[in-house]
Biopython code that builds the backbone (N, CA, C, O; Angstrom):
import numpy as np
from Bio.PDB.StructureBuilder import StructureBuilder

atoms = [
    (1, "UNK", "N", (-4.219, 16.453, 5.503)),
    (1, "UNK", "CA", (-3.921, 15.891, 6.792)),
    (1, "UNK", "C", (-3.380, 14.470, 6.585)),
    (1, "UNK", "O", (-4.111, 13.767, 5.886)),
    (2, "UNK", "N", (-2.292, 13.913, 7.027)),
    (2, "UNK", "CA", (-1.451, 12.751, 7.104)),
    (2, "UNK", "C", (-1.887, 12.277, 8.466)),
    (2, "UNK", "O", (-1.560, 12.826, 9.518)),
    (3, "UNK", "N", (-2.728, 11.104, 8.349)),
    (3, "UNK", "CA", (-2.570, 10.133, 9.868)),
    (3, "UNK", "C", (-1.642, 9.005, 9.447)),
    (3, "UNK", "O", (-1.727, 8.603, 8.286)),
    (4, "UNK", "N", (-0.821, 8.492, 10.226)),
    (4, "UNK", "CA", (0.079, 7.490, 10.209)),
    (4, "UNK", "C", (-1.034, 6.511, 10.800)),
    (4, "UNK", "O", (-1.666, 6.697, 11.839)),
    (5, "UNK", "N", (-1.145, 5.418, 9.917)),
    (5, "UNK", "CA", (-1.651, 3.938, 9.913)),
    (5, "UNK", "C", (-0.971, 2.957, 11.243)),
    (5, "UNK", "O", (-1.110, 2.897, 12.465)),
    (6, "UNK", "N", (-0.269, 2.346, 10.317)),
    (6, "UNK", "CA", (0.572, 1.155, 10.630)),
    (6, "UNK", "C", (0.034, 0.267, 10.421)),
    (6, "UNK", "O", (1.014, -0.472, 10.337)),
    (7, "UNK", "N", (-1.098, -0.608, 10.176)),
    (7, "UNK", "CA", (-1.635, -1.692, 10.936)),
    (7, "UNK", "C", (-1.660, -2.708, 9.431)),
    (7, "UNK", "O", (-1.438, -2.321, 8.283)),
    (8, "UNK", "N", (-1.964, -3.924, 9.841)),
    (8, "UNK", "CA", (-1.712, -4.996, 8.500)),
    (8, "UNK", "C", (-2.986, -5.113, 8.045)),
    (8, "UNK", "O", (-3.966, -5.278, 8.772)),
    (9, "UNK", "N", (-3.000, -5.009, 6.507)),
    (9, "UNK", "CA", (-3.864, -5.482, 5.377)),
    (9, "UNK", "C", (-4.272, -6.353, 4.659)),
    (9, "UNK", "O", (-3.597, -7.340, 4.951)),
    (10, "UNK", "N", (-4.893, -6.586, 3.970)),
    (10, "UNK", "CA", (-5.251, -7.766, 2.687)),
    (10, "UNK", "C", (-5.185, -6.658, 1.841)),
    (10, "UNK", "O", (-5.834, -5.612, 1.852)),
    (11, "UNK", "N", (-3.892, -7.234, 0.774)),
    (11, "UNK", "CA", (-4.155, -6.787, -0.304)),
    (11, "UNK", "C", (-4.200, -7.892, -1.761)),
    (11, "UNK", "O", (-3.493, -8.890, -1.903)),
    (12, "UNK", "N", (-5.251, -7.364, -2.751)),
    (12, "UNK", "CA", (-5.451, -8.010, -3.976)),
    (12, "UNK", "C", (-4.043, -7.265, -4.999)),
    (12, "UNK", "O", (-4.093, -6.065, -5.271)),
    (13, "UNK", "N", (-2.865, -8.134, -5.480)),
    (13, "UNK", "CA", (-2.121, -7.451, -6.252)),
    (13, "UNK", "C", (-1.954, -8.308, -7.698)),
    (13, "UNK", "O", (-2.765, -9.211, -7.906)),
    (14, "UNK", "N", (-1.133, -8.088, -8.479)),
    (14, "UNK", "CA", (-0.749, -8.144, -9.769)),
    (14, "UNK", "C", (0.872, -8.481, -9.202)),
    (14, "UNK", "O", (1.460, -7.845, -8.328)),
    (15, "UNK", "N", (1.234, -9.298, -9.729)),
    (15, "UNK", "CA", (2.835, -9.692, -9.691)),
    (15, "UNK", "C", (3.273, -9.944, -11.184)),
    (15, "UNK", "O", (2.642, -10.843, -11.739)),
    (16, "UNK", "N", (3.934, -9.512, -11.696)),
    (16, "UNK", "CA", (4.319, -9.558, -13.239)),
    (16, "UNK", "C", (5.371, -9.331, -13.615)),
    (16, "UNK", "O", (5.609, -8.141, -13.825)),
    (17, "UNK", "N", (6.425, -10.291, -13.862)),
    (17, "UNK", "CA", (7.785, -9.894, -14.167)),
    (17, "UNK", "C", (8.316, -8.932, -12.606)),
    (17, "UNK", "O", (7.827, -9.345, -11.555)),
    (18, "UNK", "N", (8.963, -8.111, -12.552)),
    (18, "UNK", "CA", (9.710, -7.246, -11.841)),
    (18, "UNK", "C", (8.126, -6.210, -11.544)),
    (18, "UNK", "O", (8.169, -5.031, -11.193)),
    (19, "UNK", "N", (7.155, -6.800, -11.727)),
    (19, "UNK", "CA", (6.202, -5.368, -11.638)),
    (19, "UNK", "C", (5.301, -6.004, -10.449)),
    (19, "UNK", "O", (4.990, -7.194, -10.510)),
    (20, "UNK", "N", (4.757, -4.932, -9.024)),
    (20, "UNK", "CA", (3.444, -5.482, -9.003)),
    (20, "UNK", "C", (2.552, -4.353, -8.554)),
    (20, "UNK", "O", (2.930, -3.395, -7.879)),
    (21, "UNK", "N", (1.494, -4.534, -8.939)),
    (21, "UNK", "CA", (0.396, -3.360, -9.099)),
    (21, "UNK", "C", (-0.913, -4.118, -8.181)),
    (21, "UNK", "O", (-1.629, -5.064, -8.510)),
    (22, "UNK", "N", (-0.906, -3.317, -6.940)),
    (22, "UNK", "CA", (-1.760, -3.595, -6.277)),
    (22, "UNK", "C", (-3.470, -2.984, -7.016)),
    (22, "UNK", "O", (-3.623, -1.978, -7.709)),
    (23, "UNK", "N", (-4.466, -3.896, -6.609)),
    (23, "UNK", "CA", (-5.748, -3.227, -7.234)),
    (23, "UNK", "C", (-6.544, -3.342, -6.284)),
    (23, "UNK", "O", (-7.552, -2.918, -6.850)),
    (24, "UNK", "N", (-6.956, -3.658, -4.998)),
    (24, "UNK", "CA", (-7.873, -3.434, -3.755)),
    (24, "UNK", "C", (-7.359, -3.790, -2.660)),
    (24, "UNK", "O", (-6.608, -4.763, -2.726)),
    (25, "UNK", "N", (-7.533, -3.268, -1.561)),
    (25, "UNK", "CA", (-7.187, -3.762, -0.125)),
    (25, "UNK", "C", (-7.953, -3.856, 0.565)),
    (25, "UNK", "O", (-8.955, -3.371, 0.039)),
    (26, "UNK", "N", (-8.265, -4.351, 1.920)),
    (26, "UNK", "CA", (-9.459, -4.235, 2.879)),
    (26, "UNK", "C", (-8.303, -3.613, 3.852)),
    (26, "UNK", "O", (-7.084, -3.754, 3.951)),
    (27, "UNK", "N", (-9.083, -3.023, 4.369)),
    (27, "UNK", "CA", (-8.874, -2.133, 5.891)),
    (27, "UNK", "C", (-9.992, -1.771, 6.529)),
    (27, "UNK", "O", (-10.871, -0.989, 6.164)),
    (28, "UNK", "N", (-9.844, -2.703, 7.989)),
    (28, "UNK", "CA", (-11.013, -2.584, 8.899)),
    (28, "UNK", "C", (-12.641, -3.151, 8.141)),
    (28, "UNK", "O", (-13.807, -2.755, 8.151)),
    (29, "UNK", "N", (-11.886, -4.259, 7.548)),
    (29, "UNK", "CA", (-13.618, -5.217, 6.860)),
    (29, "UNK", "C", (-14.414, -4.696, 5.940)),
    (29, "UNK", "O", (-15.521, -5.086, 5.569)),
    (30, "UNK", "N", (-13.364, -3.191, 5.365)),
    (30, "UNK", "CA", (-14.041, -2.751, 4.084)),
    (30, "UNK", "C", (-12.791, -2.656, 3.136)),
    (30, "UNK", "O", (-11.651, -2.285, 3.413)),
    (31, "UNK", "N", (-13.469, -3.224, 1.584)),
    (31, "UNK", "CA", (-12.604, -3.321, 0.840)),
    (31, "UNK", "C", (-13.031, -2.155, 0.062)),
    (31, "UNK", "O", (-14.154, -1.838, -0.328)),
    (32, "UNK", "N", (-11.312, -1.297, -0.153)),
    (32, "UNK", "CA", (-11.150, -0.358, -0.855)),
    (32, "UNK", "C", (-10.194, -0.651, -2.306)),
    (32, "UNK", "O", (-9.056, -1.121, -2.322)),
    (33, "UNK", "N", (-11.106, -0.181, -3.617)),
    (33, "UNK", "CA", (-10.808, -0.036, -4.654)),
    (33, "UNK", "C", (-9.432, 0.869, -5.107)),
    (33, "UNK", "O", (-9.575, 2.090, -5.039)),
    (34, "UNK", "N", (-8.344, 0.442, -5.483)),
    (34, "UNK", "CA", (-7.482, 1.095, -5.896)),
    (34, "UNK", "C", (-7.708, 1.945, -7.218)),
    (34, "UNK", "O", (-7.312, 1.254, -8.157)),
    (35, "UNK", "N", (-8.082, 2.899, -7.569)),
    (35, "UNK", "CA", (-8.331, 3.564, -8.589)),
    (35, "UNK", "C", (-6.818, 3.691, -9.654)),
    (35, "UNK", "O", (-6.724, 3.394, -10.845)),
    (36, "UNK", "N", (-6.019, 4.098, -8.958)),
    (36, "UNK", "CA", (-4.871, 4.591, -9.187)),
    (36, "UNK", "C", (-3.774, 4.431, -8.625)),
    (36, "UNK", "O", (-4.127, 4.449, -7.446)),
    (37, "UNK", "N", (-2.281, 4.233, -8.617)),
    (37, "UNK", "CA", (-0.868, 4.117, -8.702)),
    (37, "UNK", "C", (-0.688, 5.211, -8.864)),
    (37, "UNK", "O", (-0.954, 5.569, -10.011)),
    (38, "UNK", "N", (-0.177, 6.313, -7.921)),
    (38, "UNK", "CA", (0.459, 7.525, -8.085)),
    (38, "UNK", "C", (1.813, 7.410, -7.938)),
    (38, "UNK", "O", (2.562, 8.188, -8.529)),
    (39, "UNK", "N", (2.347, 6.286, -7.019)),
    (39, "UNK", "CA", (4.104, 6.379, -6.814)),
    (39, "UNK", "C", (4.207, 5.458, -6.633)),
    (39, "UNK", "O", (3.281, 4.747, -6.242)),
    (40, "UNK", "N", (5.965, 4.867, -6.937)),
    (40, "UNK", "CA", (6.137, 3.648, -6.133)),
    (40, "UNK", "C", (7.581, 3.369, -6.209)),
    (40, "UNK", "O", (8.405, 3.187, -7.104)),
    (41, "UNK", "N", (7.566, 3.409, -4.867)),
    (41, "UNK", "CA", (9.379, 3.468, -4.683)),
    (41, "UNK", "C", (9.792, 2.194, -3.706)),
    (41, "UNK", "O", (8.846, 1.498, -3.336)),
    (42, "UNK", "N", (11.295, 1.776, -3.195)),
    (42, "UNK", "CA", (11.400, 0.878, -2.418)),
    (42, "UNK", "C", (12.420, 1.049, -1.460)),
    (42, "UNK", "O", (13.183, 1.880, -1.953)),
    (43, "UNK", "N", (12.790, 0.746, -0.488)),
    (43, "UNK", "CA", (13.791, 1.116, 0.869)),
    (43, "UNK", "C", (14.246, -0.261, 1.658)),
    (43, "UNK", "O", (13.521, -1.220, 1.391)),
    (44, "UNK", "N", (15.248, -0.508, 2.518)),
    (44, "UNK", "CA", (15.899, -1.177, 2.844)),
    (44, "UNK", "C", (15.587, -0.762, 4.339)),
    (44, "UNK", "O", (15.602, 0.385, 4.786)),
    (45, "UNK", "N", (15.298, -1.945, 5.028)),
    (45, "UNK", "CA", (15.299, -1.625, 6.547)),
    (45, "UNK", "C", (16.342, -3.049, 6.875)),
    (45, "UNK", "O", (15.811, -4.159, 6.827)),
    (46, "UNK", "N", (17.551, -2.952, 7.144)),
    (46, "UNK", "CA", (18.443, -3.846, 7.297)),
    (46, "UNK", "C", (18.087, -5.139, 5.988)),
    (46, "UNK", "O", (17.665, -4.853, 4.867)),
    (47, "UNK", "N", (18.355, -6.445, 6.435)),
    (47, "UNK", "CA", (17.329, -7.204, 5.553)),
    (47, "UNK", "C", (16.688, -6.665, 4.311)),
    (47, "UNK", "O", (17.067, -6.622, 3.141)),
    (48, "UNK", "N", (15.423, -6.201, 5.024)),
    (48, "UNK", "CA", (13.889, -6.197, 4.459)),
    (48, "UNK", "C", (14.279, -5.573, 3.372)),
    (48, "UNK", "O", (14.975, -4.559, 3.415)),
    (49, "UNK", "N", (13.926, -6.042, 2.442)),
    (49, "UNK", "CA", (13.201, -4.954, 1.007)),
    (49, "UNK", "C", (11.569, -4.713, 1.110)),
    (49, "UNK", "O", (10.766, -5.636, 0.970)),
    (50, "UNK", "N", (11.249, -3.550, 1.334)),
    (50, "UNK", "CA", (9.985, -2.912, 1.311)),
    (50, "UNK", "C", (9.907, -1.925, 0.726)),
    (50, "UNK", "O", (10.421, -0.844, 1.012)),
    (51, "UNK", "N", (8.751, -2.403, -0.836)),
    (51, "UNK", "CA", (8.182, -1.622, -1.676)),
    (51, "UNK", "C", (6.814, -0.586, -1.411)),
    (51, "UNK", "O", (5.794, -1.141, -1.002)),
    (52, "UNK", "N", (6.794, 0.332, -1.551)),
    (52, "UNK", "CA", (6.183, 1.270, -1.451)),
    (52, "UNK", "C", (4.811, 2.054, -2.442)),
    (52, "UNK", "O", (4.950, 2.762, -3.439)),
    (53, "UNK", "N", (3.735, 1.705, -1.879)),
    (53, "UNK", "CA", (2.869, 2.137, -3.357)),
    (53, "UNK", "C", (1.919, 3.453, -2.626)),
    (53, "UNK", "O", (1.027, 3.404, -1.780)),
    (54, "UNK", "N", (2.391, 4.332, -3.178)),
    (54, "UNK", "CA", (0.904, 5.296, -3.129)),
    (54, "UNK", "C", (-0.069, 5.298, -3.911)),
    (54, "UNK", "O", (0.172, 5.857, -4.981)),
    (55, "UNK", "N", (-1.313, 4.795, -3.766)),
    (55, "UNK", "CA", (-2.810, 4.576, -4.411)),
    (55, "UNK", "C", (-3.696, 5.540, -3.901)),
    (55, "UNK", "O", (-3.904, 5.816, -2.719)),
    (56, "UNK", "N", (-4.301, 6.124, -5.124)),
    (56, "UNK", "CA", (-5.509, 6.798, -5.077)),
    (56, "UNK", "C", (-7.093, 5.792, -4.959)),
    (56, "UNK", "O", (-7.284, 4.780, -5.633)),
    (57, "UNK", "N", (-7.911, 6.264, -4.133)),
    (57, "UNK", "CA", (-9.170, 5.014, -3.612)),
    (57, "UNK", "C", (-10.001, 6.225, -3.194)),
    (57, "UNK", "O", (-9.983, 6.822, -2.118)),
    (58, "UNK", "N", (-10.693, 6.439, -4.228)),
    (58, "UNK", "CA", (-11.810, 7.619, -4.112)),
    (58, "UNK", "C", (-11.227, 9.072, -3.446)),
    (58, "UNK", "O", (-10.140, 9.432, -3.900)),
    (59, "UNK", "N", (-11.557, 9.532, -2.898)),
    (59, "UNK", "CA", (-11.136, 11.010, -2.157)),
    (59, "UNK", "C", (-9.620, 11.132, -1.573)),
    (59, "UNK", "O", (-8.897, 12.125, -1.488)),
    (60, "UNK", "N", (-9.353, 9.565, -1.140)),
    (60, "UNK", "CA", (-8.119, 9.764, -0.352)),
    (60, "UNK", "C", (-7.013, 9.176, -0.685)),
    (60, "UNK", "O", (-7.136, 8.183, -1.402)),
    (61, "UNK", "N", (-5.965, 9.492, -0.378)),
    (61, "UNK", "CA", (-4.727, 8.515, -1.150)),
    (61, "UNK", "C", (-4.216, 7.855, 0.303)),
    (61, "UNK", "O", (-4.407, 8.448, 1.365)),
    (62, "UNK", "N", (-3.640, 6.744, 0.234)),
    (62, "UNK", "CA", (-3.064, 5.230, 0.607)),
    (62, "UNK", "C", (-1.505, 5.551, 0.414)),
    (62, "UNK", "O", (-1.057, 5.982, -0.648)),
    (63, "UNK", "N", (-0.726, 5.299, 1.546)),
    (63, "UNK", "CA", (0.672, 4.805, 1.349)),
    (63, "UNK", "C", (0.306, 3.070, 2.018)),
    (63, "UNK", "O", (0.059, 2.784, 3.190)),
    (64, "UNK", "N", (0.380, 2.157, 0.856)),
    (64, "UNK", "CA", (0.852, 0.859, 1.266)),
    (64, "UNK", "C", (2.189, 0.371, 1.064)),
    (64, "UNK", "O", (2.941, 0.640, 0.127)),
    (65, "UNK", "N", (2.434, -0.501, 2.216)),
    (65, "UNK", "CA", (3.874, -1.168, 2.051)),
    (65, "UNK", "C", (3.824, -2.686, 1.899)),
    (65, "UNK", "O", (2.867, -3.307, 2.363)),
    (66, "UNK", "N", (4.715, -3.241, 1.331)),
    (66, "UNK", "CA", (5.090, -4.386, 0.589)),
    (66, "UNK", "C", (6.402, -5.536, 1.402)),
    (66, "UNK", "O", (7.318, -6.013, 0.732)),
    (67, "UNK", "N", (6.272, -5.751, 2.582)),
    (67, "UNK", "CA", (7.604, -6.411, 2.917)),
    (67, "UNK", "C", (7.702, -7.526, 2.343)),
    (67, "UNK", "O", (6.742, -8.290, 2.437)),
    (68, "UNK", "N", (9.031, -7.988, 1.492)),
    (68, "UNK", "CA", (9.247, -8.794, 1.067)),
    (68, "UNK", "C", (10.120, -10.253, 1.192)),
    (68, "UNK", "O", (10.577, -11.102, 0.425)),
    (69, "UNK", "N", (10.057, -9.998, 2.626)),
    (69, "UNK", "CA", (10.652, -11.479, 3.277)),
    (69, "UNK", "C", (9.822, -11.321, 4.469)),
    (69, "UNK", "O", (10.381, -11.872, 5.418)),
    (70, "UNK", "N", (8.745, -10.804, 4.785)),
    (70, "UNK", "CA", (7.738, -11.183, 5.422)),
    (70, "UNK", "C", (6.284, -11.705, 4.618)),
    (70, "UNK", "O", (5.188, -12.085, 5.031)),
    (71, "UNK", "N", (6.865, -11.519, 3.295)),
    (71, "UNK", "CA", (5.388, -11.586, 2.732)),
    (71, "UNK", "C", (4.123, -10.718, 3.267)),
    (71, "UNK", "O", (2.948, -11.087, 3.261)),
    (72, "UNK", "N", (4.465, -9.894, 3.577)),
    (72, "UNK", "CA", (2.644, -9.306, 4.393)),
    (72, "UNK", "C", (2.789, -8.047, 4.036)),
    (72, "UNK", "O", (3.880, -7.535, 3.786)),
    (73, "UNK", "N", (1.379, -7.302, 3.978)),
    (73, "UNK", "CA", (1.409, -5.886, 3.768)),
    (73, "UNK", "C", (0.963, -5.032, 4.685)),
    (73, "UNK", "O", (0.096, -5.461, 5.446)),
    (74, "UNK", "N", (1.560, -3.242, 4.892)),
    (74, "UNK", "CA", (0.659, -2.722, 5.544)),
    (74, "UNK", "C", (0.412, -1.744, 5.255)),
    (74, "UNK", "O", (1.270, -1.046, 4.717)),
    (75, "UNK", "N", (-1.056, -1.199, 5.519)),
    (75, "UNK", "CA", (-1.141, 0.449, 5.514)),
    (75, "UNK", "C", (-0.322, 1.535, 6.548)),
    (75, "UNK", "O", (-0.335, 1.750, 7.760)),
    (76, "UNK", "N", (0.246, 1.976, 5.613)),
    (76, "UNK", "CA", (1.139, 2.933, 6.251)),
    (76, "UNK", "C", (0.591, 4.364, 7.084)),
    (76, "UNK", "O", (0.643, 4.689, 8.270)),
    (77, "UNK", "N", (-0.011, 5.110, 5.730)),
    (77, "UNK", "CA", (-0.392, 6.469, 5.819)),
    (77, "UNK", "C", (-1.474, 6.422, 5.446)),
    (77, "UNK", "O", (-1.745, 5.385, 4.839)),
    (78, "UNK", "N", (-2.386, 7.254, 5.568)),
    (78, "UNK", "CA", (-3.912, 7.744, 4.951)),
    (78, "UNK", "C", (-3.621, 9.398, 4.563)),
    (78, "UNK", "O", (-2.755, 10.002, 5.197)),
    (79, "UNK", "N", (-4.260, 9.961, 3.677)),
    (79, "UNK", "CA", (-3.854, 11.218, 3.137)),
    (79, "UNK", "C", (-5.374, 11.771, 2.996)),
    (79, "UNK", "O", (-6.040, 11.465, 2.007)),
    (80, "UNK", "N", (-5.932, 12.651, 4.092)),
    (80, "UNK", "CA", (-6.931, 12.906, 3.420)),
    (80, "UNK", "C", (-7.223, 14.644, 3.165)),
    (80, "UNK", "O", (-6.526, 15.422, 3.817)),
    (81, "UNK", "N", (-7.863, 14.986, 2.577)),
    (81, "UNK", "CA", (-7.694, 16.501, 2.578)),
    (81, "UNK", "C", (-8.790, 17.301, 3.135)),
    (81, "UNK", "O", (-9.904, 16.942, 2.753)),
    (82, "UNK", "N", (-8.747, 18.468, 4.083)),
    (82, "UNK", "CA", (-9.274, 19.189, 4.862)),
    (82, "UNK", "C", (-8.647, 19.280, 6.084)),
    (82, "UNK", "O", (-9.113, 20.003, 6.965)),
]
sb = StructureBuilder()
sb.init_structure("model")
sb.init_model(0)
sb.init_chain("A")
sb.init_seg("    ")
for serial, (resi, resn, name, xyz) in enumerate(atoms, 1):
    if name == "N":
        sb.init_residue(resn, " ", resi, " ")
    sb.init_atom(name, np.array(xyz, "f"), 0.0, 1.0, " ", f" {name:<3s}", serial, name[0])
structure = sb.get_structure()
């Protein structure tokens, strides 16, 4: 089951050269552990460059987004299964 998010995050990331690897976010005053980086792609909304990370965080996987002339992040998608 896919619920569409939207809403803005705190995320803890890694910036390194051309790389960045997010490792926890909070959503809704609980911080969730990034276990895993399953994808990560990037798209053009006029302007914007927004990078794209799908993270695994226990049972469920995370689409977070990355805007990069807003500086801010958000949860996109939640992926959970059943």
């Amino acid at each position: 089951m896919i619920e569409e998010i939207f809403e803005p995050i705190e995320v803890g990331a890694v910036f390194r050269k051309n790389l960045i690897k997010p490792r926890w976010f909070i959503w809704k005053n609980r911080k969730y552990e990034v276990d895993k980086v399953t994808y990560i792609w990037h798209d053009n909304k006029g302007e914007e460059l927004i990078y794209y990370f799908s993270v695994a965080s226990g049972a469920a996987l995370y689409q977070l987004a990355y805007y990069t002339k807003k500086l801010n992040w958000i949860l996109d998608k939640v992926y959970l299964e059943g």
